[in-house]
N, C-alpha and C positions, 0 to 999 in steps of 0.2 A: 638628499634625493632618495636616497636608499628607501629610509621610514616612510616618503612619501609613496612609492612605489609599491611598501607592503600595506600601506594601510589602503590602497586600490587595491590591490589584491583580494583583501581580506573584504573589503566592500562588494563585493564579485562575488564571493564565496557564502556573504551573507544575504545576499540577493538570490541565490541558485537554491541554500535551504531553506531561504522563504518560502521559495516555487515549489518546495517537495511535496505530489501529494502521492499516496498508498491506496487508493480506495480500495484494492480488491482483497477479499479476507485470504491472504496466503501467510503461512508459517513464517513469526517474524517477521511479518509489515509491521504489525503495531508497533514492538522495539523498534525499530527500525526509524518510525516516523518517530519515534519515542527521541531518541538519539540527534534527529535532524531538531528535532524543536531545541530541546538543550542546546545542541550545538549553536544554533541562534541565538537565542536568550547568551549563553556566555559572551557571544560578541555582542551585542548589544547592553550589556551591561558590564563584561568588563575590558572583553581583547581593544574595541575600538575607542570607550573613553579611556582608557591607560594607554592607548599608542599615542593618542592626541596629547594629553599630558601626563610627560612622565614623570615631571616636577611634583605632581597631585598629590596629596597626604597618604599614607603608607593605607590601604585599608587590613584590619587586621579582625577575624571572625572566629567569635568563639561558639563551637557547633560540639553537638556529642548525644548522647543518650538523655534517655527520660530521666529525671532524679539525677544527675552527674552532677550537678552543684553550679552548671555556669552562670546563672546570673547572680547567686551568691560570691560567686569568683567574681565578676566586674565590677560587685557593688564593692568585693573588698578591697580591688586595685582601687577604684577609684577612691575610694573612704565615704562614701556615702552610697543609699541606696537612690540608684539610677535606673533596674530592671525589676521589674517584681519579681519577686520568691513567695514560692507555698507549697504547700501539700495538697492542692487540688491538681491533677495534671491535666492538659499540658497545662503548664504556667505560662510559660512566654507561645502567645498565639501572634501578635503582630512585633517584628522585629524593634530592636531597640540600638542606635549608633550615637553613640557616645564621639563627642569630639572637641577640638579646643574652639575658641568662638571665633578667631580668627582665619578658623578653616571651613566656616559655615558655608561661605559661598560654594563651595565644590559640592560640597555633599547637598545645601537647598535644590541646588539645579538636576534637572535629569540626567547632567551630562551621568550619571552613577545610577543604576538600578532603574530606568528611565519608569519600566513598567509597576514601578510602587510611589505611592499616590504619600506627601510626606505630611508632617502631623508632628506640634509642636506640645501635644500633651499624651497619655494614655491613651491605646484603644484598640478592642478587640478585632479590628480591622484586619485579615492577612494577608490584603493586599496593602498594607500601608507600611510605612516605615518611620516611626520615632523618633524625633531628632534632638540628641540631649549636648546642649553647648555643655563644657564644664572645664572653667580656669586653669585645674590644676592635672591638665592632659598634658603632656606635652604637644606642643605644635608639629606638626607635620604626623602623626597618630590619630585613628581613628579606630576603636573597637567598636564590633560589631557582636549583639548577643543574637544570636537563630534561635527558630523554634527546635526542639526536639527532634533525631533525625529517626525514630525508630516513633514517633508522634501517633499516637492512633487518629488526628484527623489526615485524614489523607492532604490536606493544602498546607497543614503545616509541613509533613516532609517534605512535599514537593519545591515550599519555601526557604526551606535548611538546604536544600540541594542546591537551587539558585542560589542563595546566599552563597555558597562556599564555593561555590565557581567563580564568583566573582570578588572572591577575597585574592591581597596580594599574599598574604598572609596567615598559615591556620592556626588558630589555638584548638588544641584538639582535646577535652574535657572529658575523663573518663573515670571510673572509681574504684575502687578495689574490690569489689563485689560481681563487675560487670566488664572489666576489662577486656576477655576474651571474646564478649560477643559479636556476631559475625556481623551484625548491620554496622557497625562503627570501623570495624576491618574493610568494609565493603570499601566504603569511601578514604579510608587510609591509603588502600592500594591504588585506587582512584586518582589520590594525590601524590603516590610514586611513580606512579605510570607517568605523569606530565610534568613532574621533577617539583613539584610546587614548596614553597618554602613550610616547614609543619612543625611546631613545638607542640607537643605532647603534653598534656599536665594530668598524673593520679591521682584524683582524688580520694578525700574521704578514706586515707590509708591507716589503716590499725596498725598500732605501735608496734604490736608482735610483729609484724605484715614487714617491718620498713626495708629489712634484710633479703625476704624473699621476694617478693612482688614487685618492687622495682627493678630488680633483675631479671626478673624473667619477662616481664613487658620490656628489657629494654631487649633481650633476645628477638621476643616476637619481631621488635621492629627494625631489627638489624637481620630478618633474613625477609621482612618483605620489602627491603630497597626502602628503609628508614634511619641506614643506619648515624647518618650525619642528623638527624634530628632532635634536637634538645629537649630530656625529659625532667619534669619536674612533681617533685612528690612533694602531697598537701594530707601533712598529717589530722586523722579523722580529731577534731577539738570542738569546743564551744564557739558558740557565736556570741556575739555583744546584743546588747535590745533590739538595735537597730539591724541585728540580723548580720552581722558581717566579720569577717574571721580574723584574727592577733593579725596586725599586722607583719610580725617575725613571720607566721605563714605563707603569703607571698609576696614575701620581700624578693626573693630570691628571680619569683615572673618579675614584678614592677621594673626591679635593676635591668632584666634583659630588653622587652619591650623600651625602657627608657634609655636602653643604649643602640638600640635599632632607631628609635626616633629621632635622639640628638648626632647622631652618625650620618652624614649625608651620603657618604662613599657605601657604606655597609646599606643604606635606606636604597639606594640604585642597584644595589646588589641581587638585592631580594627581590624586587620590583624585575629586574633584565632578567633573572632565572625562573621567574614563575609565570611571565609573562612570553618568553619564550617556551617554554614547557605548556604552557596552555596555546599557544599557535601550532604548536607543533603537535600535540593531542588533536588538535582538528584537521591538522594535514593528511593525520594519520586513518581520524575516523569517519571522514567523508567520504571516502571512496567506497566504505561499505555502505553506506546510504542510497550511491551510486547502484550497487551491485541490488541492492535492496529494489532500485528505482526499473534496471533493466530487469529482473524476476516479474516484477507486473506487467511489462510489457512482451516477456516471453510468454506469459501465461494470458494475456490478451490476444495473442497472434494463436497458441495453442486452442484456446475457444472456439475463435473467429475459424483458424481453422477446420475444428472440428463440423461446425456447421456447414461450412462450406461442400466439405467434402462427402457430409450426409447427402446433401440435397444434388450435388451433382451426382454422384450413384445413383439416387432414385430420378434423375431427369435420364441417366443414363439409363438405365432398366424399363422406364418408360420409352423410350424412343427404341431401344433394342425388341419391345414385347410387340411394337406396333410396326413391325418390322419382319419380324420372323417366325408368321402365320400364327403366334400365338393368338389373335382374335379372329381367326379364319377358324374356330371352333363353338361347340354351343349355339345360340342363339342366334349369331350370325350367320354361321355356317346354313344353318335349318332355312334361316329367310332368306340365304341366296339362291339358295335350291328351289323354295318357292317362285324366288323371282326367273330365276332360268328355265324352270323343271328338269326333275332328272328322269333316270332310266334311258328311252329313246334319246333323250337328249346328251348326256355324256357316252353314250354308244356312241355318239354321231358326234365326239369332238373331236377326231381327226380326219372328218372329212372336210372336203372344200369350204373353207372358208366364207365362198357366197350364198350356199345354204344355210352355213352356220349364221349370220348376217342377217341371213331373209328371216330365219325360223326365231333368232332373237328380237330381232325389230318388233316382230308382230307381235310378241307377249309385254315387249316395252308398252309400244302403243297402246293393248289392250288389257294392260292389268297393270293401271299408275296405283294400287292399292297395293299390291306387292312392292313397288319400290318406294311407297310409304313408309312400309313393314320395315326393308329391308334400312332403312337410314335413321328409325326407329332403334332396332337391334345394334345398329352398329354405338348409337350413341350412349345407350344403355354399354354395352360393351365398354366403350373409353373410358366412360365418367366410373365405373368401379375401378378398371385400372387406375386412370387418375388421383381417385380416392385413396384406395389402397394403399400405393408406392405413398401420396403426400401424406398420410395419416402416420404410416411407417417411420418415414423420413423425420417427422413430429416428435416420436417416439424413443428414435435413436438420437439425436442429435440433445432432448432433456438427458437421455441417459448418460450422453455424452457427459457431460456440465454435471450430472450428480459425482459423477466420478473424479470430479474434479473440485477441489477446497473453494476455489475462489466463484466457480459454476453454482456449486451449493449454492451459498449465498445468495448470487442474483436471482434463481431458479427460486428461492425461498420470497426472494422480494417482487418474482412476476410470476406469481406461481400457473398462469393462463398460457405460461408455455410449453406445458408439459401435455398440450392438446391442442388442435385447429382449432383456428377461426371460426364462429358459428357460420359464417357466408363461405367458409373453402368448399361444402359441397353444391353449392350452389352456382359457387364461381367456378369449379370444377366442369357442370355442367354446361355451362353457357359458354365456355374455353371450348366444348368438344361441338357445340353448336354450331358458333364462330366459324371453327375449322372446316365444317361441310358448307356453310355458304361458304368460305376460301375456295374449296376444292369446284364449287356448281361456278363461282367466277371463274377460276381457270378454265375450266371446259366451255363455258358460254363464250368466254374471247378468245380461245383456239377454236370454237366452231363457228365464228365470223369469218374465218376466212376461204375465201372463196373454194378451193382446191376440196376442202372437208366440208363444206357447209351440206351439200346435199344428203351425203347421210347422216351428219348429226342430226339435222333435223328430224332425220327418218329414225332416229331412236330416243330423242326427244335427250333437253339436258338432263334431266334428275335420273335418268337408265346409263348415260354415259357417266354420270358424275359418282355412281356409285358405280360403276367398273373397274373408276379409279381410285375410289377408296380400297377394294379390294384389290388391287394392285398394288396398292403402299404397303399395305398388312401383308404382303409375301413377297418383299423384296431380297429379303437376306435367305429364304429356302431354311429356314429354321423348322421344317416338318417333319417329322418321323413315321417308319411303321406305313398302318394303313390309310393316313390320314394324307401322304403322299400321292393316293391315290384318289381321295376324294377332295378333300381341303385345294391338295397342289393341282387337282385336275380344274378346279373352280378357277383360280389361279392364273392358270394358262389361257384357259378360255376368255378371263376378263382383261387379259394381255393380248391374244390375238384380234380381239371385240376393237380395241381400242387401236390397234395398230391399224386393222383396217378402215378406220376410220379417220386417225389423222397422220398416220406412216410413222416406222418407227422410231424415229429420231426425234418427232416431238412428243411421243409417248413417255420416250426415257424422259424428256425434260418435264413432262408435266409431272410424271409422278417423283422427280429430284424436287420439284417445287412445293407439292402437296407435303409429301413428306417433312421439307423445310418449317412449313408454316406451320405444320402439326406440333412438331418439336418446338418451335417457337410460343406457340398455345400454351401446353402442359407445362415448358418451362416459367413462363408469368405466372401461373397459378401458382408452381411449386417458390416462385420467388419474393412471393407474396409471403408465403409462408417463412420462409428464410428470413426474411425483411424482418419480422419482429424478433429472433433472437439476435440479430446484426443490432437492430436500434437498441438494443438496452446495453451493447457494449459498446456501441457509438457515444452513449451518455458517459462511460466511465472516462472520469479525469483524469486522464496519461496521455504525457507531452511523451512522444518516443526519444524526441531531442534534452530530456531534463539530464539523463544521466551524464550524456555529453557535453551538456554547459556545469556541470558539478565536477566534473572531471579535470576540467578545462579549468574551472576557477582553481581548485587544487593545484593544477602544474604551475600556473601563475604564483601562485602564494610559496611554491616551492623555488622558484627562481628568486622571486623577490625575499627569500628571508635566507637568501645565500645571500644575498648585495647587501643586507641588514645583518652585516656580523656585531653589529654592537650588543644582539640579543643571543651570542652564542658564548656569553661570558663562564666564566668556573660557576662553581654554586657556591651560592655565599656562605662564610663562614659563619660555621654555628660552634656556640658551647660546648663545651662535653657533659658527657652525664652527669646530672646536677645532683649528689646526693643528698640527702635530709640533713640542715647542719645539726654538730650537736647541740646546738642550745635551743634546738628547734626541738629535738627529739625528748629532750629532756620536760621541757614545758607537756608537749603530747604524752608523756607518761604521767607528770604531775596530774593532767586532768583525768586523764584516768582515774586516778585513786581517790581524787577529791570528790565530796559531792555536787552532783550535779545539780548548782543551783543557779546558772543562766538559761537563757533559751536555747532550744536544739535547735541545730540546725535545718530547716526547713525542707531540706532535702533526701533527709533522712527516713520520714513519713512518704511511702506510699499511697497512694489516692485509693480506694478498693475502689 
């Protein structure tokens, strides 16, 4: 039940890094989505056909540098040549698995590498994999040749990478020349980190060499957590016609590989330690994925934020300016004065109110050309305010987003945000329009009723309707200075105008109402605006919930590979350092001194 239980788990987990997606360009999505895809690809090529069967022939890949000699090496385990070898690089572009014919079934089927297309002859194909029967395999073995892991075409490393994820087994092919470099290190450490089972082989080692250089690669690999792994040295010699090296050469691999294969107990061994070690590497590196997954979504709410908070400051600054007499100056100010008159006239605003009445009515009723003027000026007035603050808000809100990695980007991909709409001042306008018919309705159905009706009429709606425009614009007493005296004197007068006409309780309400639908006005316009940096991050592909189902599949997979102790075995036994025999060593000197009249080794030429 246990296996059953993690191989659900493990199904969950490969479900959640399907889901993963990164759109936004921040530091480290790319790894990041880098990381989740591998993480895939390994379970679907190797965590979940090797949970399903464990029984499965051993896979065993031999991966390493450009020129390292490996498919010279497989052709010579096996005694024939099975992989091409040359001096043109890469050589091996579409992989090549060698196996007994009796094990053909596992490896023809998908249950193994599902996403490489199989092929029973040659072919430059790298997405395909080559499938070579050969008698004298042993059964239950499977070698595998990768392309070059340091490969200049980019699909063949990325194909030496899968491969060796999905080996149970590394042969790790390196030369005496190239030992230390760091891309073969990369993945070495790679394979200690997940505890994976790794035999080492030197290639191509100069006689002088055999004393020093296997030593000190066996160091390197005993201080980066290799040190149980079996290494074998392959003294630099001739090759035969057929390209392939003295058998006494790797007698020494063939023996261990053929005792891994006819070993059932040790074949489960290596299989339970590498196969937990590769579960457990995904336990380990999904939750950064995770962490990966919630950074986009912190920096989607940062964005969305930013916008947000643009546009309400400028709804706010707009509703505060229309408010606290800021447009009770200029132009406005000039046409209310027309439409009142001044001089005698504000002398005379603190006297009785039914003169002030009489003496306003009669310039209402007889100069509708001044409160033309006057609804004119006011709407000029808004629509720049309007403008302005939305233009602003435009402004601030691209800046926002440049300042930000993932904002670059989108801002590069709509770059029509970094300015309005060609219709915002348009719509601008017709928003401050709107608002004065709102404002002439409200005063036309407060002066239906009976109690007000006689003097509204007596000062007609469009003189009372602009009273209350200019009542809105000085509610909060935002005036200064001298302007208290004229501005706030307008002010008062357009407050008492109106009190005596509908009493002061529906004054206060009609101008809470005006004011309402004003702010409701300029905020659709502004929201219009807003609307299109929201829709281009309404497009980006972030579930908020992914990181939380990746999370989740990890705890699972963590429970269920407690109840799964069968894959929490010792590490399987390995050889000890294998040294060069001497009858090995001795032949590698003879050819040295003899003349060299076979073929070199193929691997030995570099491609220029």
């Amino acid at each position: 039940m246990s296996v059953e239980s993690l191989s659900a788990a493990l199904v969950r987990l490969r479900e959640a890094l399907g889901a993963v997606r990164l759109p936004l360009e921040l530091p480290d999505a790319q790894a990041a989505l880098a990381r989740a895809r591998e993480q895939a690809a390994q379970l679907d090529d190797y965590v979940l056909p090797r949970l399903g069967r464990l029984d499965a022939p051993l896979l065993a890949v031999v991966g390493g540098s450009t020129g390292a000699g490996k498919s010279t090496l497989i052709n010579s385990l096996i005694g024939r040549p099975v992989s091409a070898s040359g001096v043109i690089r890469p050589t091996t572009r579409a992989a090549v698995l060698v196996h007994h014919p009796d094990d053909a079934a596992w490896f023809g089927s998908a249950q193994v590498l599902p996403g490489l297309a199989r092929s029973d002859g040659p072919t430059q194909d790298v997405r395909s994999l080559q499938l070579v029967a050969e008698p004298s395999l042993p059964r239950g073995l499977a070698i595998l040749d990768a392309p070059d892991l340091d490969s200049v075409v980019a699909e063949n490393r990325a194909l030496a990478g899968q491969l060796l994820a999905a080996a149970d087994l590394w042969l790790f092919v390196t030369s005496a020349a190239r030992y230390a470099d760091a891309v073969p290190w990369e993945y070495l450490r790679s394979a200690a980190d997940r505890k994976a089972v790794v035999a080492v082989v030197l290639d191509r080692l100069p006689p002088a060499a055999m004393d020093d250089i296997p030593a000190h690669l066996g160091q390197m690999m005993s201080q980066r957590g290799l040190a149980d792994s079996p290494l074998f040295a392959v003294p630099e010699t001739e090759v035969d016609a057929d390209g392939l090296l003295p058998a006494a050469a790797v007698a020494p691999i063939r023996a261990w590989l053929g005792d891994v294969a006819e070993n059932a107990a040790r074949r489960n061994e290596i299989v339970a330690q590498t196969l937990d070690g590769a579960i457990a590497a995904l336990a380990t590196a999904a939750p950064q994925v995770a962490e990966a997954i919630s950074a986009q979504q912190e920096a989607l709410d940062t964005l969305r934020g930013d916008v947000e908070t643009v546009f309400a400051v400028a709804a706010e600054t707009i509703s505060a300016q229309t408010a606290d007499g800021t447009l009770l100056r200029g132009e406005v100010l000039a046409r209310w004065q027309d439409f009142i008159g001044t001089g005698e006239f504000f002398r005379s605003v603190e006297q009785k109110i039914g003169r002030l009445r009489d003496r306003l009515s009669a310039a209402v009723r007889g100069e509708p050309r001044q409160v033309e003027q006057m609804k004119v000026a006011v709407e000029s007035g808004l629509e720049i305010l309007v403008r302005e603050e939305g233009e602003a808000a435009v402004r601030r809100a691209a800046a926002g987003w440049q300042a930000h990695p993932a904002g670059r980007r989108l801002l590069a991909e709509h770059d029509d945000l970094g300015r309005t709409r060609p219709d915002f001042g348009p719509s601008a306008a017709q928003a401050v329009r709107d608002w004065q018919g709102d404002v002439l309705a409200l005063v036309a159905d407060e002066g239906q009723q009976k109690k007000a009706k006689a003097r509204y009429l007596a000062l007609g709606v469009n003189g009372v309707g602009v009273a209350l425009m200019i009542l809105v614009f000085s509610q909060t007493g935002g005036l200064l200075g001298a302007e208290v005296g004229i501005a706030g004197g307008t002010a008062v007068l357009a407050q008492r105008l109106l009190e005596a006409v509908f009493g002061e309780d529906a004054v206060r309400r009609l101008a809470k109402q005006a004011k309402r639908r004003l702010d409701e006005r300029t905020g659709q316009v502004l929201a219009a605006e807003s609307a299109r940096f929201l829709a281009v991050l309404d497009q980006v592909e972030i579930r908020p919930a992914q990181a939380e189902e990746l999370l989740a599949a990890v705890a699972e997979l963590d429970r269920a590979r407690v109840e799964a102790d069968r894959f929490t075995s010792r590490p399987a036994p390995a050889l000890p350092k294998i040294p060069v025999p001497a009858e090995l060593a001795a032949l590698a000197a003879e050819v040295t001194r003899r003349p060299q009249s076979g073929p070199e080794r193929s691997e030995d030429v570099e491609h220029a």
